[in-house]
MARKEVO-30238 format. One record per residue (C-alpha): residue in three letters; z, x, y. Coordinates in steps of 0.001 Angstrom, whole numbers, plus 500000, padded with zeros to 6 digits. Layout:
# residues N
ALAZXY/...
END
This chain:
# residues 349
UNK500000500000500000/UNK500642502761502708/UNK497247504636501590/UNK495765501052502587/UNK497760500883505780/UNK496837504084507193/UNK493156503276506598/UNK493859500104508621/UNK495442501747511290/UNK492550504674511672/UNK489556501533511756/UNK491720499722513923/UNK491904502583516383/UNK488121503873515977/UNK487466500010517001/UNK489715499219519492/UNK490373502392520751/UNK494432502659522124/UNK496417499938520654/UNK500156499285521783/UNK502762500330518880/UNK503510496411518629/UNK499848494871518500/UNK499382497501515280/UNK502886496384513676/UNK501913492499514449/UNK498730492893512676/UNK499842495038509993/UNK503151492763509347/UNK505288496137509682/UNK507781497648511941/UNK506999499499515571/UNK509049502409513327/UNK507050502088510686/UNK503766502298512945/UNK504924505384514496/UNK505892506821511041/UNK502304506365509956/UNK500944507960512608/UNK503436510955511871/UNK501715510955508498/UNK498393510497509610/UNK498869513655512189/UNK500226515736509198/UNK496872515478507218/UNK494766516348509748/UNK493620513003511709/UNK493665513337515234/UNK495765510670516152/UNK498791510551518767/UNK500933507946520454/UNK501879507567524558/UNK504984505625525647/UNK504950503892528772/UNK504027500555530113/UNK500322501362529651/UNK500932503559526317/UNK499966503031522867/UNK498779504937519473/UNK494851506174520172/UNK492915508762518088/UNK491070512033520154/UNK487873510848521381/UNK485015512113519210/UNK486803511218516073/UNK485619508817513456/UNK484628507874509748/UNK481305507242508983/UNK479797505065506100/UNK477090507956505095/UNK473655506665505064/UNK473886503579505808/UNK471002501778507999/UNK470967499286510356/UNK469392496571507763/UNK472099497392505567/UNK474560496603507636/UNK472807493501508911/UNK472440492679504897/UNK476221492921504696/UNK477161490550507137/UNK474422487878505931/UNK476390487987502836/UNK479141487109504568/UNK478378484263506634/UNK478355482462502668/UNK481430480157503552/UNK482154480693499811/UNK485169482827500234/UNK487458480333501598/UNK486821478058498123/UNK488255481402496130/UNK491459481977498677/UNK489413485597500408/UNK489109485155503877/UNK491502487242504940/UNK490187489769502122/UNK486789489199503957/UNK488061489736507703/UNK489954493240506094/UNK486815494356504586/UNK484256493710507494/UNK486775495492509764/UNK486486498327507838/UNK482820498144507656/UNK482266497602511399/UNK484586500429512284/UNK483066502766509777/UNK479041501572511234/UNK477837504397513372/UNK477719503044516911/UNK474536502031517004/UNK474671500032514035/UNK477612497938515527/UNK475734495289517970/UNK472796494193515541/UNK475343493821512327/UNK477475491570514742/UNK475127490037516323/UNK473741489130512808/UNK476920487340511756/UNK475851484807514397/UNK472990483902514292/UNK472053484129510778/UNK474005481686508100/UNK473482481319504440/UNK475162478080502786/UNK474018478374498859/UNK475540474909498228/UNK473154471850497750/UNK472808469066500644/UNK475247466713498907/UNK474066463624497176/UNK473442460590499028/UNK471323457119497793/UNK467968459236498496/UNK468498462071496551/UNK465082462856496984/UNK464877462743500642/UNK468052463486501947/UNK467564467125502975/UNK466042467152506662/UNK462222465992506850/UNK462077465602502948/UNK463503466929499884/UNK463272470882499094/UNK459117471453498473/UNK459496474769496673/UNK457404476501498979/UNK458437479868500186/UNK459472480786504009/UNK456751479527506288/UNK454598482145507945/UNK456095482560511099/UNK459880483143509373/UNK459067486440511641/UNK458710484754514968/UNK461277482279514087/UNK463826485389513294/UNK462650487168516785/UNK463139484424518238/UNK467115484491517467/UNK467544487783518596/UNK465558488209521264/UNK467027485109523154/UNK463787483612524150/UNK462717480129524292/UNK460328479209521484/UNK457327477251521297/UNK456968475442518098/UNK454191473099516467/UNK455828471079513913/UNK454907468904510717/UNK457429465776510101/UNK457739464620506756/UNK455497461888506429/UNK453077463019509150/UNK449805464838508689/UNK449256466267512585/UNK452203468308514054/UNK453603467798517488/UNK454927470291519516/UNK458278471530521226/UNK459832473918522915/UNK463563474308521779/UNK466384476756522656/UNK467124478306518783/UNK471170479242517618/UNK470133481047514214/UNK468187480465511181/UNK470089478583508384/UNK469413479153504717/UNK470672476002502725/UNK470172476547498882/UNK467291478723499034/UNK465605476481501886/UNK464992478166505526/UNK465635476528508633/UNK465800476852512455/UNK469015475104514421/UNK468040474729517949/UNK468370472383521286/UNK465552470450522566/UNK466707468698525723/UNK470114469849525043/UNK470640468341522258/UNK470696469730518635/UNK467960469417515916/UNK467438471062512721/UNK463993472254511577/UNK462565472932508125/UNK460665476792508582/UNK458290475449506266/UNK457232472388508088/UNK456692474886511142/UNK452747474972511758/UNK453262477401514286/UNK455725479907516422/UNK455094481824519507/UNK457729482965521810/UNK457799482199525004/UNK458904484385528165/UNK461813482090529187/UNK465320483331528405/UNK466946480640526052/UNK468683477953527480/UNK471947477928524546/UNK475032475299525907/UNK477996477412527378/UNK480152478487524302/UNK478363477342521468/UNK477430479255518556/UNK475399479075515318/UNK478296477813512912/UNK479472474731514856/UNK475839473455515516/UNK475056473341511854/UNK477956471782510950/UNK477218469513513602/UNK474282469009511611/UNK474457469363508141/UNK477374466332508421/UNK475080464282510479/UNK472435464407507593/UNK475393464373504471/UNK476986460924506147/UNK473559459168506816/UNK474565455891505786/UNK472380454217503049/UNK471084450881504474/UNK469034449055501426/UNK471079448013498081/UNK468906448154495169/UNK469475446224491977/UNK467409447777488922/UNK467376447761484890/UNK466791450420482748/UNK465767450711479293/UNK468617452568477265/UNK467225455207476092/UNK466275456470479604/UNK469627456051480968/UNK470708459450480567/UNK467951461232482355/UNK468122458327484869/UNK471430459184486043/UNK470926463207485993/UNK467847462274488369/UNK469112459248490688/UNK472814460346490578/UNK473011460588494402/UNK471827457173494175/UNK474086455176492218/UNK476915453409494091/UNK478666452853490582/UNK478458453796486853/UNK475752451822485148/UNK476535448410483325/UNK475686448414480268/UNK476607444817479018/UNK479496446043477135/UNK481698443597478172/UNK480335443444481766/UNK477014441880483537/UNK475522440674480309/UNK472982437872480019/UNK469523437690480607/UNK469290437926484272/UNK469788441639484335/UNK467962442088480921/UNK470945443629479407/UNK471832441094476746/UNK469874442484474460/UNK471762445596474224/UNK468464447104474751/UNK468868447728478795/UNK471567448415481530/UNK471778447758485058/UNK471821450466487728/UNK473076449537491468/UNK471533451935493768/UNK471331452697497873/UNK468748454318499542/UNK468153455332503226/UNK465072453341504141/UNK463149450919502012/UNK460021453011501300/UNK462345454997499732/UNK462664452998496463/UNK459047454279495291/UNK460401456981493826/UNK461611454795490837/UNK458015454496490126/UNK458670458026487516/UNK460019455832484829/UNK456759453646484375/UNK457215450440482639/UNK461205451657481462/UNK462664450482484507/UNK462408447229486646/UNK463311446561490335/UNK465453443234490057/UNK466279443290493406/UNK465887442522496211/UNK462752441129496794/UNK461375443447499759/UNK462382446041497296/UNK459922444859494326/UNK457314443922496845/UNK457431447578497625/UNK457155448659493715/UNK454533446200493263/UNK452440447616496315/UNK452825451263494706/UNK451907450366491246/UNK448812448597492717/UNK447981451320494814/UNK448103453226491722/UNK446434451049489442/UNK443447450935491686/UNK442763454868491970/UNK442937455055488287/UNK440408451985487318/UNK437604453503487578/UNK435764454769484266/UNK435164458021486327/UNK436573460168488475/UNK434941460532491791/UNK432389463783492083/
END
């Protein structure tokens, strides 16, 4: 433990340069004794370290001294402190682990290292948990579910973009939309949420969230950004990301399912389903919902907006919108539209 704390004390110092007696002993849950008997030791092996009393006084090291991580590059460092802008550590009890080690990194950086690994921590963010599940599984990440297509092609403009604190000219594709429109936002960072990229900016002073691979087009513009007084990267997202996760779902869906489907059913609409599935066992039999047979169960589902229910359309002729009616209106349109570009003996040439 005293090995530890005399490391501590040494980044401390090459960091903060003089530190009162008492600030060290606060952070390092010691004595003022103890401080100045570490420094003793830490004299007595050759650092350069030495205390001043007075008002103004404190425990500094010579100037010109340091530790060095040997090596190391600037896109390491920025690499390390990606890693840590995870969240993860608080579920496993090591944020104050995490603030001890990335003290010790920063004060070991060389100098110039030091800005761009900070600067890094705030504007770049990587949350490797899934959007949670709401009624439209499918469509509750930000302008559509997760495509699998990689970063978009101006990732690079969108990441200079962050750190050069420059206004940014984007031309952008909304789910649903075939022709892009265009606007100029004010970015925070760049956001990767289980493997999918995006930009967190204002537009008009307000906050939106933008897929990177729905962006058509970036070019930076010459106007410094325009970020609200005191904001960063971290509270905008979660601005965000709980603005998406508590959309509320607005159409009720009543639906059977044949049996033998229910299992992959649930793995795929679990988000979905506002309640286990009835089975007839006891509950909601008779032939309204097709389950007195045994041979179906009922599934009660939400979904965002009523389009939304066409995605049902995967289990063919195994599962039947019961209501309401808009709802199987909607299934019936699909499964026309569907019916029509397949009648033909040919496909077209």
């Amino acid at each position: 433990m005293k090995s530890a704390r005399l490391l501590s004390i040494v980044l401390l110092l090459q960091t903060r340069g003089r530190v009162p007696a008492a600030e060290l002993a606060e952070r390092l849950e010691v004595s003022a004794r103890t401080v100045y008997r570490d420094v003793e030791a830490l004299s007595a092996a050759g650092v350069p370290v030495y205390a001043e009393r007075g008002r103004h006084g404190g425990i500094a090291l010579l100037p010109g001294f340091r530790t060095d991580v040997t090596g190391m590059t600037t896109d390491e460092a920025r690499a390390l402190f990606i890693l840590a802008a995870q969240g993860a550590h608080s579920a496993l009890g090591l944020d104050d682990a995490l603030r001890s080690a990335l003290r010790k990194v920063m004060a070991a950086l060389p100098a110039p290292h030091r800005p761009v690994a900070e600067l890094t921590g705030r504007r770049i963010l990587v949350d490797p948990d899934k959007w949670t599940p709401r009624p439209s599984s499918a469509t509750t990440a930000p302008d559509g579910a997760p495509s699998g297509r990689g970063p978009a092609e101006d990732l690079d403009v969108l990441h200079s973009a962050v750190f050069t604190d420059l206004r940014l000219r984007i031309r952008y594709r909304h789910s649903g939309e075939t022709r892009p429109r265009t606007y100029t936002v004010d970015p925070y960072g760049l956001v990767a949420k289980a493997g999918t990229w995006y930009l967190v900016a204002d537009r008009r002073g307000r906050p939106r969230l933008f897929r990177a691979d729905r962006v058509v087009s970036a070019t930076l513009t010459e106007v410094p950004v325009r970020r609200r007084a005191g904001v960063e990267l971290a509270a905008v997202w979660q601005q965000l990301r709980r603005q998406v996760e508590d959309r509320p779902a607005e159409v009720r869906v009543t639906a059977r399912i044949r049996r033998e489907r229910l299992d992959l059913a649930v793995r795929i609409l679990g988000g979905a389903l506002t309640g286990p599935p009835r089975t007839g066992d006891g509950e909601g039999a008779g032939d309204g919902d097709g389950s007195g047979d045994g041979g179906w169960a009922t599934l009660d589902l939400a979904f965002p907006v009523l389009p939304a229910v066409r995605q049902l359309l995967q289990f063919g002729d195994s599962l039947e919108v019961l209501a309401p009616p808009e709802a199987r209106r909607v299934m019936a349109e699909a499964a026309a539209a569907l019916t029509a570009v397949y009648a033909a003996d040919t496909p077209p040439g």
